[in-house]
C-alpha positions in Angstrom: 0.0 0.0 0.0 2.7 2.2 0.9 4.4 1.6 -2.7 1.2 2.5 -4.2 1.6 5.7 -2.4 4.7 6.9 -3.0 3.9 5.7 -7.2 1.0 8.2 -6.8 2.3 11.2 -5.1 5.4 10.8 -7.7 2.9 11.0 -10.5 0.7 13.8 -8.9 3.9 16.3 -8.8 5.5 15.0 -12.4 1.5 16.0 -13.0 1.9 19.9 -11.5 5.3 20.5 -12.3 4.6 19.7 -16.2 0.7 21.6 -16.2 0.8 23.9 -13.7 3.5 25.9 -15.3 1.0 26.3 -18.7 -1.2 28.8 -16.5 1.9 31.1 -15.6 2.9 30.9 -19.3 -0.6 31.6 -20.9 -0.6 34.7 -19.4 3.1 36.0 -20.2 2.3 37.8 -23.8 5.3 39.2 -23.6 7.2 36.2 -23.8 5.1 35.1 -26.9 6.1 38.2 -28.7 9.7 37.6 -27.6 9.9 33.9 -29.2 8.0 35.5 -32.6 11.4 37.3 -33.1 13.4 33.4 -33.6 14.3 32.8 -37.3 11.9 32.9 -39.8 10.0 29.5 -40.0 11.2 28.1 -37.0 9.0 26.5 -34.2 9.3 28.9 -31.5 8.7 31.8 -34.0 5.4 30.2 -35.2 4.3 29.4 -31.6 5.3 32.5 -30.5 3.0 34.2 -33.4 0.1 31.9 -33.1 -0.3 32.9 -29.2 0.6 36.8 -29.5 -1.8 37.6 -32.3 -5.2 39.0 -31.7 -7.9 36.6 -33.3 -9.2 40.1 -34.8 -6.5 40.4 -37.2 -6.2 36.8 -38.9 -8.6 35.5 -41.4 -6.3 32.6 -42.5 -3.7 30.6 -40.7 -1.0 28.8 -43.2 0.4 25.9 -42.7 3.1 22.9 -43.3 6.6 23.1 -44.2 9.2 25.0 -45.6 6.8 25.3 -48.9 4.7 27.0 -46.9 7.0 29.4 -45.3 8.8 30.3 -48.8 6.0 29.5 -51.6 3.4 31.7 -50.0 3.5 35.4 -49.3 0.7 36.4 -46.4 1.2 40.1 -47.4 0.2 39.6 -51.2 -2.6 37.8 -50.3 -3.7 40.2 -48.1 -3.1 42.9 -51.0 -5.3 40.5 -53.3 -8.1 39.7 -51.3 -8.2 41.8 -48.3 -7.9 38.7 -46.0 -5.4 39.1 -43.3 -3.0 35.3 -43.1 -1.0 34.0 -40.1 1.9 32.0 -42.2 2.9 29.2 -39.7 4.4 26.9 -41.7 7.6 25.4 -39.9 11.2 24.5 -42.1 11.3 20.9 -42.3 7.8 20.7 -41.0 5.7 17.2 -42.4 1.9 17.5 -42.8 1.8 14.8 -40.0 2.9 17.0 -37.4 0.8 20.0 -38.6 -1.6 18.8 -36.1 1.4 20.6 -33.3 -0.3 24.1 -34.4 -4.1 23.6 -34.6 -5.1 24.2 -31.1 -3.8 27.6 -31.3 -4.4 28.3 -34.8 -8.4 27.1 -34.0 -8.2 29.3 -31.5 -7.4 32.5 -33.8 -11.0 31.3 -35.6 -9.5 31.8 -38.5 -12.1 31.1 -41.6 -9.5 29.2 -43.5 -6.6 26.6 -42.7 -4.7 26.1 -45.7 -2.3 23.1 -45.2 1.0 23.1 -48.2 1.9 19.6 -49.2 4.8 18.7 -51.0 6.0 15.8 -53.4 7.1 13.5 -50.4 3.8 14.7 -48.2 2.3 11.4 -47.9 5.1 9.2 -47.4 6.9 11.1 -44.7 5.2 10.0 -41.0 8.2 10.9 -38.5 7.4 13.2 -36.0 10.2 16.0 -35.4 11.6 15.8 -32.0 9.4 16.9 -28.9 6.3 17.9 -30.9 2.9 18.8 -29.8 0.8 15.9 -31.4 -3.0 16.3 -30.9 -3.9 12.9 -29.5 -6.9 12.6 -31.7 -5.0 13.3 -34.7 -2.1 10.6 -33.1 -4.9 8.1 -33.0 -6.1 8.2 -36.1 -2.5 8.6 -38.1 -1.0 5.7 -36.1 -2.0 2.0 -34.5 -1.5 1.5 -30.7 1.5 -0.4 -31.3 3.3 2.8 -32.3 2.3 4.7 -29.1 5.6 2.9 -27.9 7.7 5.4 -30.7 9.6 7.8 -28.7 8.6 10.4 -31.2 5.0 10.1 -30.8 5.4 9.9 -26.6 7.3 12.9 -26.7 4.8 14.6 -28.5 2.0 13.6 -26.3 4.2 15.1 -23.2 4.9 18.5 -25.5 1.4 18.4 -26.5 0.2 18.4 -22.5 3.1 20.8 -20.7 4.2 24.5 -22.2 7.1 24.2 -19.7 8.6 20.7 -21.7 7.8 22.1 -24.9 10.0 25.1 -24.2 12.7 23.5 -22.5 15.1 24.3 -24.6 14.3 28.4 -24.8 16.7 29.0 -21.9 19.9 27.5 -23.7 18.4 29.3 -26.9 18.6 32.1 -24.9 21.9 31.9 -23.8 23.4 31.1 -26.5 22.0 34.0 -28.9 19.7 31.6 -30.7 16.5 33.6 -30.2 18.1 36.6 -31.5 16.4 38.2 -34.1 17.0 37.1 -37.5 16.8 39.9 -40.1 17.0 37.2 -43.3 13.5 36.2 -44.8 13.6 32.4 -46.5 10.9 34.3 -48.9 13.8 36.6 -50.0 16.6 34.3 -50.6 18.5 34.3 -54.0 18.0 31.6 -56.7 21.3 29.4 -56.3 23.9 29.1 -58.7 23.7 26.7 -61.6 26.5 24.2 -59.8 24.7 24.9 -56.2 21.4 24.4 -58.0 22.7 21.2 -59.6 24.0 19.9 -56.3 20.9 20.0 -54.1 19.1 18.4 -56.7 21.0 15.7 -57.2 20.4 14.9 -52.8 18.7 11.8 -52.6 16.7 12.6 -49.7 15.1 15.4 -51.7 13.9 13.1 -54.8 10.4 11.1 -54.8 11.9 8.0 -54.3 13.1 8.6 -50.9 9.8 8.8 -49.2 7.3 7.4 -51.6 3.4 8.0 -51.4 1.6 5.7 -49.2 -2.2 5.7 -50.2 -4.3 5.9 -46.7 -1.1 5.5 -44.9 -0.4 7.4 -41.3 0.1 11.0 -42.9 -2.9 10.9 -45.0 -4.8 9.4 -41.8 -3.4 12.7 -39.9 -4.3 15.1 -42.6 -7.8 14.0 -42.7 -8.4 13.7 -39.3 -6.8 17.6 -39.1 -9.7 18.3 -41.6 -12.4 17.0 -39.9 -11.0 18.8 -36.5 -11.3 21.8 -38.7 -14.9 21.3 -40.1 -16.1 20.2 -36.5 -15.2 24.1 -35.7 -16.7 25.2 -38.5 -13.1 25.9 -40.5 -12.6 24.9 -44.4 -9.9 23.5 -45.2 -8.0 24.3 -48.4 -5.3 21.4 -49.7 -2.7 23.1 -51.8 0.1 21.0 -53.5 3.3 23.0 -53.9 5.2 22.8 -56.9 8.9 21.3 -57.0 11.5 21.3 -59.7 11.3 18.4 -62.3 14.5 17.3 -61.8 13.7 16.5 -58.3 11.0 14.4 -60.1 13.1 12.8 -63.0 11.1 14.0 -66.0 11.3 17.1 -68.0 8.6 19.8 -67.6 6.3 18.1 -64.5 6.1 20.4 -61.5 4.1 17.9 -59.3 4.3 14.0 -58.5 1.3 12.2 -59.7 0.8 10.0 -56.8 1.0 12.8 -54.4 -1.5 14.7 -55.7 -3.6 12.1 -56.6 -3.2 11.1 -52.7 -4.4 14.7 -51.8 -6.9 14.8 -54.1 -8.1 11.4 -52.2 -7.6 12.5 -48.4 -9.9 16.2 -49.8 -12.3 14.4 -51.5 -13.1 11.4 -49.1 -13.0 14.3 -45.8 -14.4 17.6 -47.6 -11.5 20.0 -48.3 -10.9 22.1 -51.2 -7.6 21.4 -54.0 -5.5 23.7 -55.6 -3.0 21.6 -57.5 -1.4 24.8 -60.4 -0.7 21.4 -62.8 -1.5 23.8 -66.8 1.2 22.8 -69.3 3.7 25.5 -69.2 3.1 28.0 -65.8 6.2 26.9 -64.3 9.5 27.4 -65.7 12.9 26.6 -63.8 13.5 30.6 -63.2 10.7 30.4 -61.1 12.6 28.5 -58.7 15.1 29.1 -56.1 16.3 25.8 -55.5 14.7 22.4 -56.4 11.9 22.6 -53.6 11.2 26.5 -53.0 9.9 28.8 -55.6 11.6 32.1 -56.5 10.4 35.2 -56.2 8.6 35.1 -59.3 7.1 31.6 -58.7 6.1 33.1 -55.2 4.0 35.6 -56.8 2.6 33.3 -59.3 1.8 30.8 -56.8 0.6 33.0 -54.2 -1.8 35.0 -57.2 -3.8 31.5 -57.4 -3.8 30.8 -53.5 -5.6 34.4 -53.7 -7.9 33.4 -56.1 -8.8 30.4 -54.6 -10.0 32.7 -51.9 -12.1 34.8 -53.2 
C-alpha cells in the first residue's frame, strides 16, 4: 500500500510540475512576442505568433513546411483579397505534425486553414523531436503499437506541458539563438547553376526517398486535421506546392502524380478544397530558387492562385 503511495504522489507532482506551469505561461504575452522574433520559420517563431496575435486580425492561418513558409506570401494575399493570413508553416515541418499548431491556430477562428503539401507529403510519417501531437490526430495517423515510438510519446508530453515544450528556450537564450534574425527564407537568391545542380542531385530530396503511401499514417493525420477543422466550422483548403522536375526525373512536370492524386483522395473522401497549379507551361525553372522552394517570381505566381482560390 505504501508503494502504491509513493507511485501516486510521484505522479501527482510530475502531473503539476509539467501543467501547472502552462497557467503562468498563458498569461506572459510578452514572452510570446519575444519567441515571434526566432528565425523565420522556425518553431518557436510560429508558436510564439500563433499565441501573441489578436484573433481580430487573422482570417487565415497557413500551414506545413518550408513550402509554406517560402511558396506563400501572407502580405500579397492580403493585398489581393483583403484577407489578413498567419503564415505558420515550420522548415522541415511534415503535414503529419501539422496537427502541433491547430489548437492555437483554431483558436485564432480563423475562416480558412490552408495546409501546403509537397512531393514527399504522404510518405513522410516521422514526428520532429518533442512535438505537440493532438492525441486525436495521433490516433487516427497511427495504430496502438506505435504509441511505444519515442517520437510520438514525446509529442504527447509537448502536447500536454508548455514548460517541456519550451525547454530548450533558456539555452536558446543563452546562447543567442533567439536573437532576431533579419534574413527572410521568402527573399533568398535563386542558387547558382552548380549549387542548383547539387541540391538536386540529394537523394533525400527526390520522390523516391519517401514514396506516397495511399491511406497510410500522414494521409490518416491530414484528414483527421480536416475534420478537426470542419467540427469548428473551418474549411480547409489542400494546396500541392510545386517542386523542380528534376527532383521528379522528368522534363517539364512540377508535381508528382501519386501525391497529388493522394491529396486529391484524403480532400475528397473528408471535404476539403484542392488547388493543384498542374496547366502545361506555368512553371518554368527561373521560377525557382532551389529544387523545392519557388523564387520570387514563382512566389507571386503561386501566391496569385492561393488568392484566387479565396475569393
Amino acid at each position: 500500500m505504501a508503494q502504491v503511495r509513493v507511485i501516486a504522489a510521484v505522479f501527482a507532482c510530475l502531473v503539476v510540475a509539467l501543467v501547472l506551469p502552462n497557467l503562468a505561461l498563458r498569461r506572459m504575452p510578452s514572452l510570446w512576442t519575444w519567441l515571434q522574433t526566432a528565425d523565420d520559420g522556425s518553431d518557436l517563431a510560429v508558436l510564439g505568433a500563433l499565441r501573441s496575435t489578436d484573433p481580430a486580425d487573422v482570417d487565415i492561418v497557413v500551414l506545413g513546411s518550408s513550402l509554406a513558409v517560402v511558396d506563400v506570401s501572407a502580405v500579397m494575399i492580403k493585398r489581393e483579397t483583403g484577407l489578413s493570413v498567419l503564415n505558420a508553416g515550420v522548415l522541415a515541418m511534415p503535414p503529419i505534425a501539422s496537427s502541433m499548431y491547430l489548437d492555437d491556430a483554431l483558436s485564432l477562428h480563423p475562416s480558412t486553414v490552408i495546409v501546403v503539401t509537397g512531393h514527399r507529403a504522404f510518405g513522410d510519417s516521422e514526428l520532429p523531436s518533442a512535438s505537440p501531437f493532438d492525441w486525436r490526430i495521433a490516433a487516427s495517423a497511427f495504430p496502438v503499437s506505435a504509441w511505444m515510438r519515442s517520437d510520438v510519446l514525446s509529442a504527447a508530453l509537448a502536447d500536454v506541458s508548455d514548460a517541456y515544450r519550451l525547454r530548450d528556450v533558456p539555452r536558446l537564450a543563452w546562447d543567442g539563438s533567439l536573437a532576431e534574425w533579419k534574413g527572410r527564407a521568402s527573399n533568398l537568391h535563386r542558387a547558382e547553376d552548380d549549387r542548383f545542380a547539387v541540391l538536386a542531385a540529394r537523394p533525400e530530396w527526390s520522390a523516391a526517398s519517401t514514396p506516397t503511401v495511399v491511406d497510410g499514417a500522414a494521409s490518416r493525420a491530414v484528414g483527421a486535421l480536416i475534420d478537426r477543422c470542419t467540427a469548428e466550422g473551418v474549411s480547409v483548403l489542400l494546396v500541392a506546392a510545386p517542386v523542380h522536375s528534376e527532383l521528379l526525373g522528368t522534363p517539364d512536370v512540377w508535381f508528382h502524380p501519386p501525391h497529388v492524386a493522394e491529396m486529391r483522395r484524403v480532400a475528397e473522401k473528408h471535404g476539403a478544397s484542392v488547388l493543384v497549379l498542374d496547366q502545361p507551361g506555368l512553371w518554368r525553372d527561373s521560377d525557382f530558387r532551389d529544387p523545392l522552394h519557388l523564387a520570387p517570381s514563382g512566389q507571386r505566381r503561386f501566391t496569385q492562385a492561393v488568392a484566387a482560390e479565396l475569393r
